[in-house]
FIKOLZA-1660 file (N, C-alpha, C; in steps of 0.1 Angstrom, whole numbers, plus 5000, padded with zeros to 4 digits):
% residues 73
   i   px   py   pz ch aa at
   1 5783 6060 9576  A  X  N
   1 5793 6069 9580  A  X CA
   1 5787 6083 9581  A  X  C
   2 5789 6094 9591  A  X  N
   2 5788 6105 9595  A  X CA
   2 5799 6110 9590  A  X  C
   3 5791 6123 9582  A  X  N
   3 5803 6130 9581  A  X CA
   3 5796 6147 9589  A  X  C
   4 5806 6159 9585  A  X  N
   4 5805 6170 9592  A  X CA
   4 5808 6183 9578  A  X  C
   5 5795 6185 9573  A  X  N
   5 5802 6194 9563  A  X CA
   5 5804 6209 9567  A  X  C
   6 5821 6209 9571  A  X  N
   6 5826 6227 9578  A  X CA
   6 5822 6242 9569  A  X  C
   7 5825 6239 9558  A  X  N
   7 5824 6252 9549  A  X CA
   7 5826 6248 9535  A  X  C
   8 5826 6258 9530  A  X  N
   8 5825 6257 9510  A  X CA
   8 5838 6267 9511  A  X  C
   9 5848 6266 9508  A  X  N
   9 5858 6273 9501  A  X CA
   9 5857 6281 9487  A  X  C
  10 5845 6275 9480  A  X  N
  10 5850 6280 9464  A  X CA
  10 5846 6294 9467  A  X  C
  11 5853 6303 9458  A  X  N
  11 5849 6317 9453  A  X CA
  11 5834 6319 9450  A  X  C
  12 5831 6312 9439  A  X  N
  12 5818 6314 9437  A  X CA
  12 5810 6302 9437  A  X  C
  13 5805 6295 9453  A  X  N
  13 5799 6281 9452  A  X CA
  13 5784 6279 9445  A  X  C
  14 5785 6270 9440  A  X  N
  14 5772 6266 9431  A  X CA
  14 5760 6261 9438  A  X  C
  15 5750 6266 9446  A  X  N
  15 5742 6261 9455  A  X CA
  15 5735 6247 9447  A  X  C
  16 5733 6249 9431  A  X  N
  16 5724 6238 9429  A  X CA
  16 5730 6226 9429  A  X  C
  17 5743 6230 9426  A  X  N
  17 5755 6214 9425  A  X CA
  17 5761 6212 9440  A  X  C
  18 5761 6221 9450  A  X  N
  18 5764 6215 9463  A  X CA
  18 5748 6212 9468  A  X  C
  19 5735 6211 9464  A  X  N
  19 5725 6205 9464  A  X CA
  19 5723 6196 9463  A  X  C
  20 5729 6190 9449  A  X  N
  20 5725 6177 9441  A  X CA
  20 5733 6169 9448  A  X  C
  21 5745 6174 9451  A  X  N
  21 5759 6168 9457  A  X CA
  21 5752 6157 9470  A  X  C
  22 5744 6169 9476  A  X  N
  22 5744 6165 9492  A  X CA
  22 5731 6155 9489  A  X  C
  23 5718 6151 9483  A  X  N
  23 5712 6148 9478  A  X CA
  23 5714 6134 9475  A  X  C
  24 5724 6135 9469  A  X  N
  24 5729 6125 9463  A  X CA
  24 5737 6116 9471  A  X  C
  25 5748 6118 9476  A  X  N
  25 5756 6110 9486  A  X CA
  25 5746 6107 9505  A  X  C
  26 5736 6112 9502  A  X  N
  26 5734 6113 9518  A  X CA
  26 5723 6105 9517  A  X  C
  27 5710 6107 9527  A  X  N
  27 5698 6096 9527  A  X CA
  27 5686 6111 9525  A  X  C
  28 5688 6122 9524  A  X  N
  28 5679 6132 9530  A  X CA
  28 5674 6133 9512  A  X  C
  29 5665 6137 9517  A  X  N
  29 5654 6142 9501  A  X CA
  29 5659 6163 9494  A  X  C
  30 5653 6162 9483  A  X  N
  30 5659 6174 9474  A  X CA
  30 5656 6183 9483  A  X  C
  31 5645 6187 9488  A  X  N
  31 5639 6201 9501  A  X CA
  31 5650 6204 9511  A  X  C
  32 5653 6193 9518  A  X  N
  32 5664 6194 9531  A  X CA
  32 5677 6192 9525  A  X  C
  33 5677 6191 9513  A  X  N
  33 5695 6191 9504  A  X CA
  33 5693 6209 9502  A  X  C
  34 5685 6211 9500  A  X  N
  34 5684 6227 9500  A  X CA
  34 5687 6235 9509  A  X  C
  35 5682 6231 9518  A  X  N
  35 5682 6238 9534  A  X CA
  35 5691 6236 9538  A  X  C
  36 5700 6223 9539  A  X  N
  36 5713 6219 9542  A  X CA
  36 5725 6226 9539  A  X  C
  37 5721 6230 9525  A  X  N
  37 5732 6241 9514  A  X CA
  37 5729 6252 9520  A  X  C
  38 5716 6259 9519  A  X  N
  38 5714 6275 9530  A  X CA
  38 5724 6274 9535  A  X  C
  39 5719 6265 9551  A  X  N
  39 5728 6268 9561  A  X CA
  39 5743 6264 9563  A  X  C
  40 5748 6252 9549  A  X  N
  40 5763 6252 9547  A  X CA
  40 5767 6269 9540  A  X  C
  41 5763 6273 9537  A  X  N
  41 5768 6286 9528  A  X CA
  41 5766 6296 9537  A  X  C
  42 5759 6297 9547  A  X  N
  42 5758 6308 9555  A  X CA
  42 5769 6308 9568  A  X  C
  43 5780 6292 9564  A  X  N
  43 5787 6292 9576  A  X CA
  43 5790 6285 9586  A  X  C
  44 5778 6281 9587  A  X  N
  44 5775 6268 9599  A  X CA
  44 5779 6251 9595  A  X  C
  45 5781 6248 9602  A  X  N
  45 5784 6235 9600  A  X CA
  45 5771 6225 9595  A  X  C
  46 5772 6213 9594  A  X  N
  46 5761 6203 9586  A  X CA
  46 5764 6189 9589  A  X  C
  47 5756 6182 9598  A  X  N
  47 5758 6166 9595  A  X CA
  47 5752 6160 9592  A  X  C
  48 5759 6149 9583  A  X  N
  48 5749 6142 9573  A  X CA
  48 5757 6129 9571  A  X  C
  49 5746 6119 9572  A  X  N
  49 5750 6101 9569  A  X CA
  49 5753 6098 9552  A  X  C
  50 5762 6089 9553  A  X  N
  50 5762 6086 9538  A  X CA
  50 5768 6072 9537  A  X  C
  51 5762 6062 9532  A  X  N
  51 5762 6049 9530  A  X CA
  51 5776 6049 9524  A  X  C
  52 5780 6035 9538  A  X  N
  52 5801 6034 9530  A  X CA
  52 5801 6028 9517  A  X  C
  53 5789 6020 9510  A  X  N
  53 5793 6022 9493  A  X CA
  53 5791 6030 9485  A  X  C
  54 5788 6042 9490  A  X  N
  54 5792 6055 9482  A  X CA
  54 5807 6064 9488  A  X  C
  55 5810 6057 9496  A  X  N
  55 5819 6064 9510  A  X CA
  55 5830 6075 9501  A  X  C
  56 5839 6069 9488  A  X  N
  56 5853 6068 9481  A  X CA
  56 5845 6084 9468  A  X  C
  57 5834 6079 9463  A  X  N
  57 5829 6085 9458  A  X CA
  57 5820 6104 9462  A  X  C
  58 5815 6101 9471  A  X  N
  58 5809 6110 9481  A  X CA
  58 5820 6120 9485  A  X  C
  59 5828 6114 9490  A  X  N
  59 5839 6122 9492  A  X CA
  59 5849 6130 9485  A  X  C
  60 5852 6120 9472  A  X  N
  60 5855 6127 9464  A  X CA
  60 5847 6144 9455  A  X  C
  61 5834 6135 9453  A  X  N
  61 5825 6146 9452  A  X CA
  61 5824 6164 9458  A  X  C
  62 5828 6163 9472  A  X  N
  62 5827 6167 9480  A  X CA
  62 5840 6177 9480  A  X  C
  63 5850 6173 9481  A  X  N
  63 5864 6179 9472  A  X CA
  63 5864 6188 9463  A  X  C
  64 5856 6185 9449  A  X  N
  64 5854 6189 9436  A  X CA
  64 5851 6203 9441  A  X  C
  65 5839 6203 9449  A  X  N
  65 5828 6215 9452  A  X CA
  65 5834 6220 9462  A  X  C
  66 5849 6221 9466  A  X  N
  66 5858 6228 9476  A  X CA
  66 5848 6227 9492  A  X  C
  67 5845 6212 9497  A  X  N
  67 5838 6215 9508  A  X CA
  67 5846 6210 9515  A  X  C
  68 5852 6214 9528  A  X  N
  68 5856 6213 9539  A  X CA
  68 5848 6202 9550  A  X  C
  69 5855 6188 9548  A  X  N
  69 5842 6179 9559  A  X CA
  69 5852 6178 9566  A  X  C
  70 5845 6167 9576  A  X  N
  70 5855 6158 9585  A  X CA
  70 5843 6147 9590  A  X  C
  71 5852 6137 9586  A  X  N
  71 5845 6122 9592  A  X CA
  71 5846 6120 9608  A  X  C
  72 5828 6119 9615  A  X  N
  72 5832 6118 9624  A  X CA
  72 5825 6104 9635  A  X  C
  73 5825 6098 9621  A  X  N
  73 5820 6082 9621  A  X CA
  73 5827 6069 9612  A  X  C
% end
């Protein structure tokens, strides 16, 4: 499943836990979960794959850390 990560809402987002986050639910390695976070926090949008047996979980995840996605797979 594709998703579309829009923006971070929180006041003060946590780059190393929207790192781990993205890392973790997606297929990309810790370097490009970095770079991914850069450029989600600077504004820009982000797409990233995430296996549907993490699908319920990931997403929730994803919530916690106030991120704005949309499924577009």
């Amino acid at each position: 499943m594709k998703i579309n990560l829009l923006s971070c809402d929180a006041q003060r987002p946590d780059r190393r836990a929207i790192s781990k986050c993205i890392a973790g639910i997606s297929t990309v390695g810790d370097s490009l979960a970095n770079e991914l976070t850069s450029i989600l926090l600077e504004g820009d949008p982000v797409d990233i794959e995430i296996e549907d047996k993490n699908r319920g979980s990931a997403l929730r995840d994803l919530r916690k850390l106030d991120i704005d996605y949309e499924i577009i797979e």
